[in-house]
N, C-alpha and C positions, 0 to 999 in steps of 0.2 A: 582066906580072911577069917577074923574069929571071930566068934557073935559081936564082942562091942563093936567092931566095924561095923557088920550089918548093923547092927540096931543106931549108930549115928549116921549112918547114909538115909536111913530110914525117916527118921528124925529132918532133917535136912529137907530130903526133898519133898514132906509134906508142908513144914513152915514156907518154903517157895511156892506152893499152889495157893495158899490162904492168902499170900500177898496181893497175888495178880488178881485173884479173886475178891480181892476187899479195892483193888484200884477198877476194876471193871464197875461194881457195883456203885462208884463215885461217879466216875462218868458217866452212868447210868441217870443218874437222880439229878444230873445235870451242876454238879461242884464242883468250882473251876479247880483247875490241875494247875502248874506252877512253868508245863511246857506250853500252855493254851496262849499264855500272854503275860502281860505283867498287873501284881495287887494294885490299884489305886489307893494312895496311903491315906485317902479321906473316907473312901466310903467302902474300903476294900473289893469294890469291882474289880473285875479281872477288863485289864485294856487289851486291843486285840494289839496282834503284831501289827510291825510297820507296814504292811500288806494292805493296807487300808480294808481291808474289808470288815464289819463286823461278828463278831460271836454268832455261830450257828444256835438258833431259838430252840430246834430242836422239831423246827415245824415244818420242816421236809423241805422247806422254800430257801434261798438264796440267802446272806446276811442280811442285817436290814441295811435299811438308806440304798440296797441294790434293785436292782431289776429280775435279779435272780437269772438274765442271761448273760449273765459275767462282766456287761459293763459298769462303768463308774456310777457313783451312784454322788449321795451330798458331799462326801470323805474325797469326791477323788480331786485331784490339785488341779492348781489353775492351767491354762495355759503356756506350755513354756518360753513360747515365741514373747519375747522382753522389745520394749517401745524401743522405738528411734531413741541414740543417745542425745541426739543433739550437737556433735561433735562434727565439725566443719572436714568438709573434703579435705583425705590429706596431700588431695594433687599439688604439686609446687605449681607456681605461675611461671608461666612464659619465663626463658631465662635469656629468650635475644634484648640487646644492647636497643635502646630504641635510636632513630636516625640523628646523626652527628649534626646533617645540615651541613655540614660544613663545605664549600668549594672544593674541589680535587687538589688542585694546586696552590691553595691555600693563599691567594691572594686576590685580597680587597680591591675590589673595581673600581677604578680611577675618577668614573664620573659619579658614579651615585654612592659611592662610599658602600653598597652596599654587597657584606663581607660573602654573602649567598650568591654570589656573580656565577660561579664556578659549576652550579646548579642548573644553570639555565638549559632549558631547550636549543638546540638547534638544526641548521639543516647543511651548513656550511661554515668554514671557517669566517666569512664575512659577519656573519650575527654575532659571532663572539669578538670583535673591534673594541675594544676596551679606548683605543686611543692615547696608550697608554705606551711608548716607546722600550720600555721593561719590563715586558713582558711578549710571550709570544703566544697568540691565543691561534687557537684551533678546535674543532668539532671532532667529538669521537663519539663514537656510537652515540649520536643524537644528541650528546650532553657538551657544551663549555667546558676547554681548559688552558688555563692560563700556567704556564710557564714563565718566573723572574730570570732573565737575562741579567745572571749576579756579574758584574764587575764593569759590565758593558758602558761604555763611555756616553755620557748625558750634557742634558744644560736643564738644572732648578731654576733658571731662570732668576737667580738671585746673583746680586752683585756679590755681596760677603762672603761668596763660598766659591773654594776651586777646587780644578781637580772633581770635578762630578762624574758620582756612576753607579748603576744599579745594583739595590742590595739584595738579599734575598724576600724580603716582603715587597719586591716589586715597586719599590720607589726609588727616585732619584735623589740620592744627596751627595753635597760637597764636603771639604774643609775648609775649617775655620781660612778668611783670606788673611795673612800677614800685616799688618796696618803699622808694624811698627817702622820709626824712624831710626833709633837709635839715635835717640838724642834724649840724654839727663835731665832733660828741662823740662821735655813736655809730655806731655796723655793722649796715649793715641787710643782710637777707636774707628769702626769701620761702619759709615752710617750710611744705612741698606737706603733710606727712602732719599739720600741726595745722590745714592748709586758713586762712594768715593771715602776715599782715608781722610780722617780728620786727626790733625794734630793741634792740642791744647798748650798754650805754655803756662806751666802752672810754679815755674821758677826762674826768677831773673827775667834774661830778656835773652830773646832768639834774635839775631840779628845778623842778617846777610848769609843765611842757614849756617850759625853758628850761635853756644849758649855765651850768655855775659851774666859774668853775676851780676846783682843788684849794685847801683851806684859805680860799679866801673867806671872808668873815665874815658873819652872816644880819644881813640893813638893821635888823630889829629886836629882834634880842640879840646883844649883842659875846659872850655866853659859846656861842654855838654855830656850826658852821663847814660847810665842804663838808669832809668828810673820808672820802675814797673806800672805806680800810681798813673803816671803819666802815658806812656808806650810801654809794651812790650816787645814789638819788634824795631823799633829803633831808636836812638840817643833823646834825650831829650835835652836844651837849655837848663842849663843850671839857674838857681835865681840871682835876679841883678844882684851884683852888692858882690858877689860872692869871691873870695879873695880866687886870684890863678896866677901864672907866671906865663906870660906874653913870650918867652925866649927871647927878650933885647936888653941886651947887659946895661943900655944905656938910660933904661924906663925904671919907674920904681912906683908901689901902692898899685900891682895890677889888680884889677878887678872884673870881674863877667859883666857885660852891659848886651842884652840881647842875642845870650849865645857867643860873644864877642869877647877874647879876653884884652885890655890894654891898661897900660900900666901910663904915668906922669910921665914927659920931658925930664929927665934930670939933668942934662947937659945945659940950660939956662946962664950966662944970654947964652951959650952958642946954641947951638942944634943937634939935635941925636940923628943919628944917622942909623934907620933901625934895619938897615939892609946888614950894616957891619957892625951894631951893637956900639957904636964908637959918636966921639961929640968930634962935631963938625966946627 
């Protein structure tokens, strides 16, 4: 190496001892350093680190605000255990179906209407008796159960319906009964409280179970008619006066008297002979 080497090595390494010895001297006299903490940009205090403790005084004792036996002191934070939030259980409730009630065999009890029959206690098929022909009741494990006997042959006890039989809700019903006549004239209907068919004529005249229309004339008296005002099921009298023809070739000016039809003698003097239409 040549001298200016030495002599700049030389150089070098006394400028490094004057350094550390002007940093020693600072921390000596107690001026803060810039690894100690941070400037406060109001009053240029040095803040200590987030370590909470504060700045050694210098007085052999602890930070302040400590105990000097290493616990917390004003600085040290609160508790970390945080309140109840207030936030409801987040158990779900109960996810069973609550009870149906309902009968097993789902049908409504004959005497009391009431549809929870099927619920009942028992000891024996006898206490489940519904009374009830459409069903078939029996006891199982302690409980009512009624079975509809679907199609099984009945009486509703109503006239208007036939053909009765049980349906699946365990009652008896019929069809509609046929009331009709078949007959154009009249309205039929099937009336439950006289227990029977009712036929209405509500055109012309029904007569001798046969229709007639209005004013017809009867095949064996021109003086009487279907006249509904009057009858509807049979002929009634035309009014007096009213012209007809008697059948006697020998009679003339027949007219209705009474239901009656008779016309004048025209054979005068002799005599009509109204057996053979002929003058006597």
């Amino acid at each position: 190496m040549t001298k200016l080497g030495y002599l700049w090595v030389a150089l070098t390494t006394a400028g490094c001892q004057l350094l550390v010895d002007f940093d020693r001297s600072q921390i000596d006299a107690g001026t803060p350093v810039a690894e100690t903490g941070v400037m406060d940009r109001a009053t240029s205090d040095t803040e200590t680190p987030e370590s909470g403790g504060d700045v050694d005084d210098g007085d052999g004792g602890g930070p302040e605000g400590g105990d000097g036996d290493g616990g917390a002191g004003d600085g040290s934070t609160a508790d970390a255990d945080t309140s109840d939030t207030g936030m409801p259980d987040a158990g779900m409730p109960d996810a069973g179906m609550p009870d149906a009630g309902m009968p097993d065999a789902g049908v409504m009890d004959a005497m009391t209407g009431d549809a929870e029959a099927g619920m009942r206690e028992c000891d024996d098929a006898a206490d489940c008796n519904d009374r009830n022909d459409c069903t078939s009741d029996s006891c199982v494990d302690g409980r009512c159960r009624r079975e509809p006997r679907v199609g099984m042959s009945c009486d509703d006890g109503a006239f208007c319906t036939v053909m009765d039989a049980c349906n699946a809700m365990g009652m008896c019903v019929g069809m509609a009964r046929d009331c009709s006549d078949e007959l154009a004239c009249t309205t039929d209907r099937c009336n439950e409280a006289a227990n029977r068919c009712e036929h209405t004529v509500t055109d012309g005249c029904l007569i001798d179970g046969a229709c007639v229309a209005e004013g017809a004339l009867d095949a064996s008296n021109p003086c009487r008619a279907c006249l509904p005002a009057m009858s509807r099921t049979a002929y009634s009298d035309r009014p007096d006066g009213t012209s007809c023809d008697d059948g006697v070739a020998c009679t003339n000016g027949d007219r209705c008297t009474d239901g009656t039809c008779a016309g004048m003698d025209a054979c005068a003097p002799q005599t009509c002979n109204r057996s053979t239409g002929t003058c006597m």
